[in-house]
C-alpha positions as CSV (number, residue, x, y, z in Angstrom):
1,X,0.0,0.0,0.0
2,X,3.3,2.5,0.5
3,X,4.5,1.6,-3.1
4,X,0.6,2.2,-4.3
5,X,0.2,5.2,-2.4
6,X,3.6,6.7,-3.9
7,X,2.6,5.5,-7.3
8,X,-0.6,7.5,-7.1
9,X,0.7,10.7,-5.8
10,X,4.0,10.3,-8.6
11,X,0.7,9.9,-11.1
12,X,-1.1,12.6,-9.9
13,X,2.0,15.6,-10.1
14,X,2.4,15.4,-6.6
15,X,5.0,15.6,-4.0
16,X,5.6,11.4,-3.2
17,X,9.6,11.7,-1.6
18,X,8.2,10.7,1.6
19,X,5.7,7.8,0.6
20,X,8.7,6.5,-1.8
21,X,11.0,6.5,1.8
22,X,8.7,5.0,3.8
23,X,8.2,2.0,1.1
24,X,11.8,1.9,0.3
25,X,12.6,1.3,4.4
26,X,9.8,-1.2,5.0
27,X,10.3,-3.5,2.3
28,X,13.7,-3.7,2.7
29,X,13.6,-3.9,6.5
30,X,10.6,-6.6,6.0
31,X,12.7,-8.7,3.4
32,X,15.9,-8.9,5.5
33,X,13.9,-9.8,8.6
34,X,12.4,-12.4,6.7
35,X,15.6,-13.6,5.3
36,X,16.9,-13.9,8.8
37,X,13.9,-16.1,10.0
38,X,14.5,-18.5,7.5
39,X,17.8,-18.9,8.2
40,X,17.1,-19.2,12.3
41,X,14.5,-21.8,10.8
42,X,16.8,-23.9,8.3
43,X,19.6,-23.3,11.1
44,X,23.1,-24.8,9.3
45,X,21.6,-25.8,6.1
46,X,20.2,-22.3,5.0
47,X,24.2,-21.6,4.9
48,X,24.5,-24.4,1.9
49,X,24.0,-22.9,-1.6
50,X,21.5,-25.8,-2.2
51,X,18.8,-23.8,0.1
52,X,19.3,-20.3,-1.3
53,X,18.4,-19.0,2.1
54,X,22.2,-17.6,2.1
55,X,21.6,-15.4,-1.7
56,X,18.7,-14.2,0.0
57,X,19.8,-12.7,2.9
58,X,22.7,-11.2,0.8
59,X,19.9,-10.1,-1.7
60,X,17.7,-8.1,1.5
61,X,21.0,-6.5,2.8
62,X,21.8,-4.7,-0.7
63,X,18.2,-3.6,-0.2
64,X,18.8,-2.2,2.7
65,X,22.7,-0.5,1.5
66,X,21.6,0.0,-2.2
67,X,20.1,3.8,-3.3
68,X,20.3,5.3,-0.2
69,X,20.7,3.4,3.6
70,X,17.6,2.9,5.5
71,X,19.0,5.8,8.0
72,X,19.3,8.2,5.1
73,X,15.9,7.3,4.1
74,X,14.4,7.7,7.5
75,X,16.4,11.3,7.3
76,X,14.4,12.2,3.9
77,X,11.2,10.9,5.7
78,X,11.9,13.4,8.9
79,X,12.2,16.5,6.6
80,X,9.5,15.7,4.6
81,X,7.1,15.6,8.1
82,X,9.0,18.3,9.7
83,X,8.8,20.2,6.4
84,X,4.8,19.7,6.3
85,X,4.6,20.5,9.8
86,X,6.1,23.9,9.0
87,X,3.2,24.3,5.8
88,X,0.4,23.7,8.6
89,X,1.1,26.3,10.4
């Protein structure tokens, strides 16, 4: 619903840096915390190329590293509210 919402306002000429954040930091955050749970399920044999549980936790981590670090993106996302606080007022 993030990427929709983003999609829509990117569609619609508006403003979407903060929706396209907030997706950007949940889906990766969501895909490397599943990543890890499948390993902690498969234990030793996720580590065996066989099980692919290893690519995908090296897959979620570039998600997290690649256009931008989840703590940069949570940066964009403060300006953008603090920035909207400021056009409230």
């Amino acid at each position: 619903m993030l990427v929709q919402k983003a999609c829509l306002l990117k569609d619609a000429g508006e403003t979407y840096i903060k929706e396209a954040a907030m997706a950007k930091v949940f889906a990766s955050e969501t895909a490397t915390r599943n990543a890890n749970r499948a390993m902690q399920i498969l234990g030793g044999t996720g580590y065996m190329r066989p099980a692919e549980v290893e690519r995908l936790i090296r897959d979620a981590k570039i998600l997290e590293i690649g256009e931008g670090t989840s703590e940069i993106q949570r940066l964009v996302i403060a300006r953008q509210l603090f920035k909207e606080e400021g056009e409230n007022k």
